[in-house]
N, C-alpha and C positions, 0 to 999 in steps of 0.2 A: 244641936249636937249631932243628931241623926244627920243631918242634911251635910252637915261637916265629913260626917266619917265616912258617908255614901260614896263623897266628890273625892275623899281622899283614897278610897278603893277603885275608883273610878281612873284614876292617873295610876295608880300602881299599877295597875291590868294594861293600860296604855303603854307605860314605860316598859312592862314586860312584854308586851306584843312587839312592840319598835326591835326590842335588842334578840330575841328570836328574827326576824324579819332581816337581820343586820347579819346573824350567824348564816341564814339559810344562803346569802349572796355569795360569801366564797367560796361555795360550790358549784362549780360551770358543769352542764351537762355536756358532756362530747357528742356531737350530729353528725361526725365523722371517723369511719374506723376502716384502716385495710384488714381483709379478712384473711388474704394468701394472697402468694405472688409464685412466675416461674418466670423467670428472669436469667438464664444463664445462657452465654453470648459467646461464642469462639469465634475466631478469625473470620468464620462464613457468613456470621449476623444471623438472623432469621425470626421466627415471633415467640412473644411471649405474651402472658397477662397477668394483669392484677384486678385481683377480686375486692369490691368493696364493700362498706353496709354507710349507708348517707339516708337522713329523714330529710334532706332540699337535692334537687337535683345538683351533677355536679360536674365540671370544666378540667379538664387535662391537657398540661403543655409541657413538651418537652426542651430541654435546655441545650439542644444541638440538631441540627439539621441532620444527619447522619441517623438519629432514634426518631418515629415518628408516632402518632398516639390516636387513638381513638374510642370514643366513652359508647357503650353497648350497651343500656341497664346497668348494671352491676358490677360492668368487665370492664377494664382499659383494656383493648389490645395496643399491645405494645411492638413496633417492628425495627431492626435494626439492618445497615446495609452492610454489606463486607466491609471491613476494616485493611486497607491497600497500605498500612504503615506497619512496622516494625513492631512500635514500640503498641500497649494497649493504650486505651482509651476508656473516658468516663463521662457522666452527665446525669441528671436527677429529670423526673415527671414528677409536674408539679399537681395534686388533686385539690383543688376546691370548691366548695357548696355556698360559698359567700358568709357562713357562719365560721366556719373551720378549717385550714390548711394543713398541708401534709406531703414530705416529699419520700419520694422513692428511688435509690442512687441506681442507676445504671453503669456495671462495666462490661468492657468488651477483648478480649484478648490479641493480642499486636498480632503479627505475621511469623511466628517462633519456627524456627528451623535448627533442629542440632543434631548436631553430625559430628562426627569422630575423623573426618576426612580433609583434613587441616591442610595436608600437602597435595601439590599441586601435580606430582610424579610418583605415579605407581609402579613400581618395579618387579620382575620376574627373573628368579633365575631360570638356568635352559632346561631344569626339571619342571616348571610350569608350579603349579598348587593353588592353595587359594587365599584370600584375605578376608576378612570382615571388618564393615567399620558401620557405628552405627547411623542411623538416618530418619529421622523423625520429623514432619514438616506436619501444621494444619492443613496444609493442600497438596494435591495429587501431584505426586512426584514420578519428573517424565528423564529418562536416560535415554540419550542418541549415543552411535558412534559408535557401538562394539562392534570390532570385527567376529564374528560368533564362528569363523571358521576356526578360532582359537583359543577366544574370551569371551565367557559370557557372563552371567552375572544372573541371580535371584535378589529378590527383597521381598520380607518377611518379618511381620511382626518388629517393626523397627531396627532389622539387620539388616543391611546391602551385603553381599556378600560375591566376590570376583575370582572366578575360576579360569585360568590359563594351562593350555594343553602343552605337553614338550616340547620344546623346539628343536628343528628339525637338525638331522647334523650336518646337514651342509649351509645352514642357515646360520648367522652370531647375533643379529639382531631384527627385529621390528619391533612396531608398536604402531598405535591407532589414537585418536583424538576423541574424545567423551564428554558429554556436555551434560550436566543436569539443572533441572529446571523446575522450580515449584515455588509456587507464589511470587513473589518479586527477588525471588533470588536466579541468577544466572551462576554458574561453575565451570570451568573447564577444567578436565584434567588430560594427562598422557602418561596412557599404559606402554609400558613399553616390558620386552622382554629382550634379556641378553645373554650373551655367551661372556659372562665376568672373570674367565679363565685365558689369566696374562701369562702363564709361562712360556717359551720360547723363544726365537731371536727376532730383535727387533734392529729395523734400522734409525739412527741418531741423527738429528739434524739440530742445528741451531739456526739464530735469525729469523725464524719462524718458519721454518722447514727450508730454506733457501740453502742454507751451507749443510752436507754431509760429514760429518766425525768421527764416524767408526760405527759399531752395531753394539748393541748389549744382549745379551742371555740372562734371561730372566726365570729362577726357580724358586718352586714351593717349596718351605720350610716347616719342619715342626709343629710351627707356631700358623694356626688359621689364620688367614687374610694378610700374612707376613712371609713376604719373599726377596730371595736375593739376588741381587742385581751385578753381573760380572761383565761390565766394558772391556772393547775389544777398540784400540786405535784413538784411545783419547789420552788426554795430558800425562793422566796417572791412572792405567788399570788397573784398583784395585774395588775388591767388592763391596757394596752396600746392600743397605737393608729399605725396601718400600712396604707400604702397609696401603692394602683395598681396602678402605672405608667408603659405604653403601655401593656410587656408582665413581668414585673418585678416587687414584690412584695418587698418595701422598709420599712424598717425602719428604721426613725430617731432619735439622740436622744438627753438628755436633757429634756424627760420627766418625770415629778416628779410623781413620782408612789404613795406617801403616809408615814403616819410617820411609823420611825424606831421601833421600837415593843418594844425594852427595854429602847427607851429614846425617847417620841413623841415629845419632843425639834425641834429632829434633824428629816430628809428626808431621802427617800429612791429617787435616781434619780438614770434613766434607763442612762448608760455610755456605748460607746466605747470603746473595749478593741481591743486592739496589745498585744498578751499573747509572743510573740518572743522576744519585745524591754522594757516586763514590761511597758507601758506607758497608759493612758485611757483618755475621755478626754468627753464632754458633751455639745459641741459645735453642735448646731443642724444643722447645714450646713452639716455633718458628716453621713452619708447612709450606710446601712447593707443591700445588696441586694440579692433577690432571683428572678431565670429567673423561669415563669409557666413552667414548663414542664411535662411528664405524663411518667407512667409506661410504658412497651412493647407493652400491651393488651389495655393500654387506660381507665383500669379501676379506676387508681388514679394519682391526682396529687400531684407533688412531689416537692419539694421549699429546695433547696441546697443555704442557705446563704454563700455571702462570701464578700471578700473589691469589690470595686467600683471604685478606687481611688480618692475618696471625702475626705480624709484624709490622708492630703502634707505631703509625710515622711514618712507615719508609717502606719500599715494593719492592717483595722479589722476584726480581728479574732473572735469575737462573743459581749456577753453582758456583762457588770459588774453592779452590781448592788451594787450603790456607796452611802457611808453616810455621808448626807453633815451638817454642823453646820452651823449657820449666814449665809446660802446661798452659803457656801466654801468646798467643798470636804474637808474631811481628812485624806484621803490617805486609809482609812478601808471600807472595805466594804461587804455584806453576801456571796456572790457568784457568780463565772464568767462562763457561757457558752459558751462556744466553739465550732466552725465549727457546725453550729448548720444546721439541717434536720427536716422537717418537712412533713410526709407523709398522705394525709386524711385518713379516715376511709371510 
């Protein structure tokens, strides 16, 4: 019985050694740990490392040709090259000691450039002043082109900022060409400064300045950037209203000019014409526009009306001056202008 109970204590102790021996297995020691890392990467690239603790030596590979790696002891240096796109980028180093793996994500930031400098034409009136927009690039940002006998420019703390001196008063316009350049961006713009003051007489042409019509006088009104327009030797002199919006001199139309001369019933309304599709129309949403622009010498400004595309479908070609009854077009009207020029004196 002794011998019995001996063998049977004998296996219990076994059985309980086996199932200790069985617990202890689900516990993997880790032979690999990152300790630190300085990894942070802007458009320029440059190094970083990662710190380890490994009881086997241990192998580092990066998952892009762009990041490259190398094991020091304890240290991955890490190096990354400029980044020449836009958008960022990413890729992981991989550490292993052949017991253990482990990755480490690398990013890297695109080519970010923002700027507030959306349009292409910067404008001055003839009192000069300045503008700010802002400018922020990962790389050194280069600006050609100012004429700095007039325009010059700081940047600061992610402000550009463009200063223009008065223009002179024998002078209505100049401007200069500008170029900026920083990391794979190119820009141009054109500063230009003008003399945006249309009152006085101008001479009228149609056809695209080929035919002569008479002259208009052109006054400032009450109302900013809205002046009145009084024809001398055309169809029907009577006055309209133009409006300077930024460098473009607009007119709209649907305005009633006055009565009809041989029936003061009916109106005389200033109309859109499309002289190509025959069609006209007097919907004042509807723009005939001209951009300021000057002779060679600068000694005159020059207003080449033309469409706008304010008028879905169809191109205005100049003016009709349209006779309406009850408030209704009927289809007659004195005379249309076409590609109309307008040069001061």
């Amino acid at each position: 019985m002794k011998k019995l109970y001996s063998l049977l204590m004998l296996l219990t102790m076994c059985v309980a050694f086996i199932g200790c021996s069985d617990d202890n297995d689900d516990v993997t020691e880790q032979t690999l740990q990152v300790v630190s890392s300085d990894l942070n990467f802007d458009v320029n690239g440059g190094t970083g490392t990662i710190e380890f603790d490994s009881a086997l030596p241990v192998t580092a590979t990066s998952g892009a040709e762009w990041c490259t790696v190398a094991v020091n002891g304890n240290t991955v240096n890490v190096t990354v090259s400029v980044n020449p796109r836009m958008e960022s980028r990413s890729t992981v180093v991989t550490l292993t000691n052949g017991a253990d793996e482990t990755q480490i994500p690398i990013y890297q930031e695109g080519d970010i450039l923002d700027t507030t400098m959306t349009q292409s034409n910067i404008t001055f009136d003839i009192e000069g002043g300045e503008v700010s927009y802002r400018l922020i690039s990962n790389w050194d940002i280069e600006l050609t082109g100012f004429d700095e006998s007039w325009v010059t420019y700081t940047l600061e703390n992610g402000t550009l900022t463009i200063r223009a001196e008065q223009l002179p008063e024998n002078m209505k316009y100049r401007s200069c060409n500008v170029k900026l350049v920083t990391g794979i961006h190119t820009m141009n713009y054109t500063i230009t400064q003008m003399n945006r003051d249309i009152t006085g007489t101008w001479n009228c042409y149609i056809n695209g300045g080929a035919t002569a019509y008479g002259t208009c006088l052109i006054e400032a009104t009450e109302t900013a950037n809205r002046y009145k327009v009084t024809p001398t030797g055309s169809a029907y002199d009577a006055p309209y209203y133009i409006t300077v919006r930024g460098t473009d001199v607009v007119v709209n139309f649907g305005q009633v000019l006055g009565p009809y001369p041989d029936n003061p019933a009916e109106n005389i309304v200033l109309c859109a014409y499309d002289n190509t599709n025959g069609r006209l129309t007097w919907d004042t949403s509807v723009e005939y526009a001209a951009p300021i622009s000057f002779s060679e010498d600068g000694s005159q400004t020059i207003l080449r009306f033309g469409d706008n595309g304010s008028w879905s479908g169809y191109i205005v070609e100049g003016y009709y001056y349209s006779i309406t009854s009850g408030g209704n077009p009927t289809g007659s009207g004195l005379y249309a202008l076409i590609n109309m020029v307008w040069i001061s004196q």
